[in-house]
C-alpha positions in Angstrom: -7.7 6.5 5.5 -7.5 4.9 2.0 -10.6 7.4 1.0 -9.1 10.1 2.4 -5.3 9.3 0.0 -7.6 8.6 -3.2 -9.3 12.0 -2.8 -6.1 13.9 -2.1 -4.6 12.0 -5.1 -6.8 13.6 -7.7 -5.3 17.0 -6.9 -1.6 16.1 -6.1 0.5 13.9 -9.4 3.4 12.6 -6.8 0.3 11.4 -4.6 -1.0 9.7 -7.5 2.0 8.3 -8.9 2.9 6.6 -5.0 -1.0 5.3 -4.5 -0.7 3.8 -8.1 2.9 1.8 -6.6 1.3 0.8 -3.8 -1.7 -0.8 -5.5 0.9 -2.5 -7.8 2.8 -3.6 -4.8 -0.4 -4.6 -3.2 -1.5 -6.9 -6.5 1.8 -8.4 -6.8 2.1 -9.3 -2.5 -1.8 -10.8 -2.8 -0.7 -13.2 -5.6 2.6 -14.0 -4.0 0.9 -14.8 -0.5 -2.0 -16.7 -2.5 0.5 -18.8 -4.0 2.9 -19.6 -1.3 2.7 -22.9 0.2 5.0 -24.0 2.8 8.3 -22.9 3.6 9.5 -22.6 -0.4 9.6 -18.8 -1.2 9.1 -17.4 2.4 11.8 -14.8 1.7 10.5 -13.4 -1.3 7.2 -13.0 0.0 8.3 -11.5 3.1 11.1 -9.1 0.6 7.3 -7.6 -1.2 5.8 -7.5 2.0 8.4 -4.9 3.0 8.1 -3.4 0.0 4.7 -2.9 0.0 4.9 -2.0 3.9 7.8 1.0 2.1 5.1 2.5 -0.3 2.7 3.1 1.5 4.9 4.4 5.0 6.2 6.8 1.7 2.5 7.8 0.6 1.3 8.0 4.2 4.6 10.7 4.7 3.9 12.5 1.4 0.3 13.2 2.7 1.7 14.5 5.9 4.0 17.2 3.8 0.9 18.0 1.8 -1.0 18.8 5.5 -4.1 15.4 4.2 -5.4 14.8 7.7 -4.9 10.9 8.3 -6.4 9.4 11.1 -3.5 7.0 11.7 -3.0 4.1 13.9 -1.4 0.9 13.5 -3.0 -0.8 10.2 -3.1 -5.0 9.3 -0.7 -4.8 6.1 -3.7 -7.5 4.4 -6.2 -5.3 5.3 -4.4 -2.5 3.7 -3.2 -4.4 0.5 -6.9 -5.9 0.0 -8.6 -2.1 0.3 -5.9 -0.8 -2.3 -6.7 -4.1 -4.8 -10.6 -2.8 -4.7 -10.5 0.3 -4.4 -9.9 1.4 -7.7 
C-alpha cells in the first residue's frame, strides 16, 4: 500500500503534501513512543497517535477520490509509522 501512495504522490501535489504529514507525524509518534516510560505522558502519546491515525485515514481517502487502487484492510498503526520513517 505504502508503494502504491508514494508512486501516486509523484504525480498528484495534495498527495504529496499529506504523505509528507504523515511521515512527520510518523517521526514525531516513534520518538514519543520510544521515549515514554510508564504512565507519565500516556495522553500525549496516545493525542499523536490519533493524529497520525488522522493523516493517513486523510491520504488513504484522497487516494480513493483520485481512483489509486489500495488494497485495504485493517493496518498495525507501528507498522504503518515505521514503513513511512524508511521509506523515504
Amino acid at each position: 500500500m505504502i508503494e502504491t501512495i508514494i508512486n501516486a504522490s509523484k504525480s498528484d501535489a495534495r498527495l504529496a503534501a499529506l504523505l509528507d504529514e504523515a511521515r512527520e507525524y510518523a517521526q514525531i509518534y516513534l520518538l514519543a513512543k520510544q521515549r515514554h516510560k510508564g504512565c507519565q505522558g500516556t495522553g500525549e502519546l496516545m493525542t499523536l497517535k490519533e493524529e497520525f491515525r488522522d493523516t493517513l485515514e486523510a491520504m488513504i481517502l484522497h487516494c480513493g477520490e483520485l481512483g489509486v487502487p489500495l488494497a485495504i484492510f485493517s493496518y498495525d498503526i507501528d507498522s504503518m509509522a515505521d514503513l513511512l520513517v524508511k521509506r523515504r
